[in-house]
C-alpha positions as a Python dict, from the first residue, in 0.01 Angstrom:
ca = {
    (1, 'X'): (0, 0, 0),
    (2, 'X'): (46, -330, -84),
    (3, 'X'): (60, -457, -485),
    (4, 'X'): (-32, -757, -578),
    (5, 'X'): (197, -1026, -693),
    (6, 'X'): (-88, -1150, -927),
    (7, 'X'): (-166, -776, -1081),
    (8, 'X'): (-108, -759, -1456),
    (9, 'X'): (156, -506, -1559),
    (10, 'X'): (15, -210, -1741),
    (11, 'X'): (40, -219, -2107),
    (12, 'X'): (292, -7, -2376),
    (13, 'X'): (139, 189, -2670),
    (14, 'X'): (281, 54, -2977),
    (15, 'X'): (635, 244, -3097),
    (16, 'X'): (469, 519, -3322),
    (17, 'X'): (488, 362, -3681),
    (18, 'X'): (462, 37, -3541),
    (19, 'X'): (176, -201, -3647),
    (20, 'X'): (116, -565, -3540),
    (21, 'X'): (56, -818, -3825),
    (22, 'X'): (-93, -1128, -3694),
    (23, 'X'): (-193, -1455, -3862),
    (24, 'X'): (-565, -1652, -3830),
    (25, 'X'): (-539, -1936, -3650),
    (26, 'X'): (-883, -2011, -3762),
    (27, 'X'): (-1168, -1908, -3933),
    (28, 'X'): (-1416, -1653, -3741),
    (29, 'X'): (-1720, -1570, -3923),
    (30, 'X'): (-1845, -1158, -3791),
    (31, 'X'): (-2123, -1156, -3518),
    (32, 'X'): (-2146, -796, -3535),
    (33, 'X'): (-2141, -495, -3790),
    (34, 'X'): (-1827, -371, -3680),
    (35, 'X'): (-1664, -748, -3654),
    (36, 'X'): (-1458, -868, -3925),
    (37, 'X'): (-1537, -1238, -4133),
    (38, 'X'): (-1165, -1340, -4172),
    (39, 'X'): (-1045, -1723, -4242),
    (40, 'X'): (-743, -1968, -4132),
    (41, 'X'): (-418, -1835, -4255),
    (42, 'X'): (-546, -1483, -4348),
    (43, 'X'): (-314, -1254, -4281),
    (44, 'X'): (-427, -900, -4079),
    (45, 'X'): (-289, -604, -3959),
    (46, 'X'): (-368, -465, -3577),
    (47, 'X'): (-381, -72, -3547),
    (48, 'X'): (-547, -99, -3205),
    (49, 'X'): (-499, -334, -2894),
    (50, 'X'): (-507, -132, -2606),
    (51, 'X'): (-903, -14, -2632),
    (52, 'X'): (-1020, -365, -2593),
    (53, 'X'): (-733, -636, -2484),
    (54, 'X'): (-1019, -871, -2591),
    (55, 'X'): (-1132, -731, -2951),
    (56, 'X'): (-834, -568, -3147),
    (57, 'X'): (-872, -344, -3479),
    (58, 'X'): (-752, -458, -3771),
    (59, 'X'): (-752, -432, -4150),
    (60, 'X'): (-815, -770, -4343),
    (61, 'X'): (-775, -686, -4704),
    (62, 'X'): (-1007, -313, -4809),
    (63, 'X'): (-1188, -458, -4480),
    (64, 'X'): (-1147, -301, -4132),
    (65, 'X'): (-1291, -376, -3782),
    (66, 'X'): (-1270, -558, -3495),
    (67, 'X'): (-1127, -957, -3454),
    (68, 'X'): (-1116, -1178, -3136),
    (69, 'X'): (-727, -1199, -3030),
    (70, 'X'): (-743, -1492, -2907),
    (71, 'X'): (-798, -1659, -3260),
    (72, 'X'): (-479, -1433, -3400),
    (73, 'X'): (-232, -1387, -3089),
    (74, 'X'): (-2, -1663, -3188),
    (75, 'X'): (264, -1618, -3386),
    (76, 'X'): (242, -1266, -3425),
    (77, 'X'): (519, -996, -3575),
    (78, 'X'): (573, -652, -3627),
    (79, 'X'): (656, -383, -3874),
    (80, 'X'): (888, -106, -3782),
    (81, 'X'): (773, 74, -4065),
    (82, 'X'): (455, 14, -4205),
    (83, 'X'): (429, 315, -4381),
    (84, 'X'): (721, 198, -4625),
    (85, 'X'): (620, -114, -4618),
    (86, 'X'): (323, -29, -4788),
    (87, 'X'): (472, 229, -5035),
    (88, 'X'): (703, -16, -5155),
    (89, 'X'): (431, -276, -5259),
    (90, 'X'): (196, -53, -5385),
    (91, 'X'): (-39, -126, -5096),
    (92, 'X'): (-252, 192, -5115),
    (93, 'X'): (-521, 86, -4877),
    (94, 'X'): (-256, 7, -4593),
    (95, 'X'): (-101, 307, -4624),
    (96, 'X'): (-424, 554, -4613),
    (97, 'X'): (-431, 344, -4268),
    (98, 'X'): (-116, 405, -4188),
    (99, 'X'): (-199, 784, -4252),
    (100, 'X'): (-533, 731, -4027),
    (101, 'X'): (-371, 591, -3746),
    (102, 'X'): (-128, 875, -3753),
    (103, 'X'): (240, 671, -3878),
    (104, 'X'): (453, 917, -3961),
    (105, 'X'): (453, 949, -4355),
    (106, 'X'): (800, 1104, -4356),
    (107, 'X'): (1014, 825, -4125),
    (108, 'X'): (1332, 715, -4235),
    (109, 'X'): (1426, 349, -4242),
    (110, 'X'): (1809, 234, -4226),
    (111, 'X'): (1925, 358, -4572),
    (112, 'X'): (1739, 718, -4475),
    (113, 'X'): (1458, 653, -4734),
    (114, 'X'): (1110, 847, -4693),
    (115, 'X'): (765, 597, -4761),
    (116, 'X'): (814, 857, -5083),
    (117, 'X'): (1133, 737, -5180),
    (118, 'X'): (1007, 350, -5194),
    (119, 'X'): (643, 471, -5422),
    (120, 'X'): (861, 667, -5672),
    (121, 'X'): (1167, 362, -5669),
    (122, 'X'): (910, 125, -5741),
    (123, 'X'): (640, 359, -5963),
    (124, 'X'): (325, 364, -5748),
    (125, 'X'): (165, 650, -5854),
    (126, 'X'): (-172, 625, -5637),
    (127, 'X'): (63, 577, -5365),
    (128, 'X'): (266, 911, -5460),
    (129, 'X'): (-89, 1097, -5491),
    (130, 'X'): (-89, 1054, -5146),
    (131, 'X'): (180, 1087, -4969),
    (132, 'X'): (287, 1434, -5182),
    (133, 'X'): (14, 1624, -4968),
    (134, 'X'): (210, 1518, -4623),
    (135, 'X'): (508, 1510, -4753),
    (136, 'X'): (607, 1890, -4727),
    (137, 'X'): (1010, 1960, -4734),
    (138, 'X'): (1064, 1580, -4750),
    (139, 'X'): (974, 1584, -5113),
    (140, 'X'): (1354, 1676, -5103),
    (141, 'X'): (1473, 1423, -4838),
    (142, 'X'): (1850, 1243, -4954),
    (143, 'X'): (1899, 890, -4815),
    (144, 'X'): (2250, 776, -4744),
    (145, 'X'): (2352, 796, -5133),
    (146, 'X'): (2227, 1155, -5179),
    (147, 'X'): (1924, 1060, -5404),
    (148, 'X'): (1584, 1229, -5309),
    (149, 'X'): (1269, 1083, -5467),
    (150, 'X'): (1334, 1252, -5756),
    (151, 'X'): (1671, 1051, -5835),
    (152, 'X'): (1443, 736, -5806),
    (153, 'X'): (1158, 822, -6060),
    (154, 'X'): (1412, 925, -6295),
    (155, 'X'): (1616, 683, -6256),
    (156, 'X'): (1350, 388, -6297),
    (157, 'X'): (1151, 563, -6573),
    (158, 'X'): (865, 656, -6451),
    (159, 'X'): (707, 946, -6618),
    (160, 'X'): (399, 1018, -6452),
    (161, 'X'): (594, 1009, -6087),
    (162, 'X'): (871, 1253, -6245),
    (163, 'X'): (599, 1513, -6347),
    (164, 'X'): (404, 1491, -6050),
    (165, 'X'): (716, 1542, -5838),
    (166, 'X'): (793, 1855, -6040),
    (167, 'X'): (412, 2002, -6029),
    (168, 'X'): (271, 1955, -5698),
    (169, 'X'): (234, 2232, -5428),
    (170, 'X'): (586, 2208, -5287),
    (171, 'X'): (788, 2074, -5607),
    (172, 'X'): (1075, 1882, -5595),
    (173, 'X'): (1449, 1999, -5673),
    (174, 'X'): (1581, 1890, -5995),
    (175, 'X'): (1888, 2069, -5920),
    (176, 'X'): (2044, 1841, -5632),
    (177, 'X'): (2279, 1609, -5698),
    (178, 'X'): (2362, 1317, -5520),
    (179, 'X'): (2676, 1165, -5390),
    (180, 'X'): (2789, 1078, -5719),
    (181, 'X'): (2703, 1406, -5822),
    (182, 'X'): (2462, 1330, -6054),
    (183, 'X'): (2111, 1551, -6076),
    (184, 'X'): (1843, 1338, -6174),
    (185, 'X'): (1852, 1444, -6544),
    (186, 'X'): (2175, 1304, -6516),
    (187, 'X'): (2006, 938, -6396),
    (188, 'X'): (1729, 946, -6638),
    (189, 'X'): (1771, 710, -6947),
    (190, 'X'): (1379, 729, -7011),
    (191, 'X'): (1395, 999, -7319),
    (192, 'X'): (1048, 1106, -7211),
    (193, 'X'): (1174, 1148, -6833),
    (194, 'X'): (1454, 1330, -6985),
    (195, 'X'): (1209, 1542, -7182),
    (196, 'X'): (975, 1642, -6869),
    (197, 'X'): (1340, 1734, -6650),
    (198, 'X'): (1490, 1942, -6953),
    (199, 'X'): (1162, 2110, -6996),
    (200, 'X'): (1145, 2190, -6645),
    (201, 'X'): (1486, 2324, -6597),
    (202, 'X'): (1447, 2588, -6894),
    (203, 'X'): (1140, 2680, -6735),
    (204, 'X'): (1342, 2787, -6412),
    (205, 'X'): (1543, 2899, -6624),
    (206, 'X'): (1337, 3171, -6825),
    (207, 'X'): (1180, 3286, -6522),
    (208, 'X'): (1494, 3340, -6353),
    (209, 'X'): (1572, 3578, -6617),
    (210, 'X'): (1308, 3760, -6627),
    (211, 'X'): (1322, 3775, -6310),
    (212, 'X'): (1654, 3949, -6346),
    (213, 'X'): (1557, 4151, -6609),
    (214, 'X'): (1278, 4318, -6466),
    (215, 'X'): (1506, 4462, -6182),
    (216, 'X'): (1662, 4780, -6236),
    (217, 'X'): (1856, 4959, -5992),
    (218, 'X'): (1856, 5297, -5959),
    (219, 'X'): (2195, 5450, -6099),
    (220, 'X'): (2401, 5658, -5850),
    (221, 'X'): (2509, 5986, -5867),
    (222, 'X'): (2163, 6058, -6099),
    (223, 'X'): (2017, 6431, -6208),
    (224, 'X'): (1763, 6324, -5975),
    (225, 'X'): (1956, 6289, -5611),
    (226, 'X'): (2229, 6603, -5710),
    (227, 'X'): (2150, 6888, -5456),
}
């Protein structure tokens, strides 16, 4: 059968964690509920351009719905990795999203740091509130220097990130070290960091021993086993 020379190739889903940002050419005012009002020079981010080649998805600010593409698809870019793009700005609504469109929440960029990583480095806690529910194992995670997200709350000071690492469902380790071999009580200059890490540690502590201590082998050789 013959193909024509004229058909339009068939178009590639995005890479996964990929999002299109895209710039107004000019200003579009919504016709529809599910339209978005957006001006000239407003920047916007594209989840979806494969339903509708014509009417893409997009998120303009808190704001989501659909924009004309043919007053944004010039000059457009996109983000390898949205997900810590938005962690390490603090940008919570992007990255509940990201989460929505499925991104992965636990993709590593070049230096092997999780979205996590970036929230605790740069102490967005809303942003930490939720990625620690998808997070899982990753909690753990060690870029390229060995530091997990715990290494970079303590090490920047951040308090509220350090305790919430150490409490939630699948708590951090405060017992890995990095490459330099430093834990992150180690890193921590904060005294009130250092406070929440010591506390935690003799609280592993204590109930490893009692742990211990409520074991008690049986004794060989005892009244109890002689024929």
């Amino acid at each position: 059968m013959a193909t024509s020379l004229n058909a339009m190739p068939p178009k590639l889903a995005p890479k996964p964690g990929t999002v299109k940002v895209v710039r107004a050419q000019y200003n579009y005012t919504a016709q529809q509920p599910d339209e978005l009002t957006f001006h000239e020079g407003e920047v916007m981010y594209v989840f979806d351009q494969l339903t509708d080649p014509n009417w893409w998805k997009a998120r303009c600010g808190n704001r989501t719905g659909l924009i004309p593409s043919n007053y944004v698809e010039t000059h457009t870019e996109e983000i390898d990795l949205p997900m810590h793009e938005a962690a390490r700005r603090g940008n919570l609504n992007f990255l509940k999203e990201c989460l929505q469109q499925g991104v992965s929440p636990t993709a590593l960029d070049k230096a092997h740091n999780t979205p996590l990583h970036w929230a605790c480095h740069a102490g967005h806690v809303e942003c930490v509130h939720e990625l620690l529910p998808v997070s899982g194992k990753a909690i753990n995670y060690q870029n390229k220097l060995g530091d997990t997200p715990l290494h970079s709350a303590a090490s920047r000071g951040h308090v509220e990130i350090v305790s919430l690492l150490l409490n939630t469902s699948v708590p951090a380790n405060a017992h890995l070290t990095n490459a330099m071999n430093e834990t992150p009580l180690d890193l921590a200059s904060n005294p009130l960091v250092k406070k929440v890490l010591e506390e935690h540690l003799l609280c592993l502590k204590g109930r490893r021993l009692s742990s211990q201590a409520s074991y008690e082998p049986k004794e060989y050789g005892s009244d109890d086993d002689s024929e």
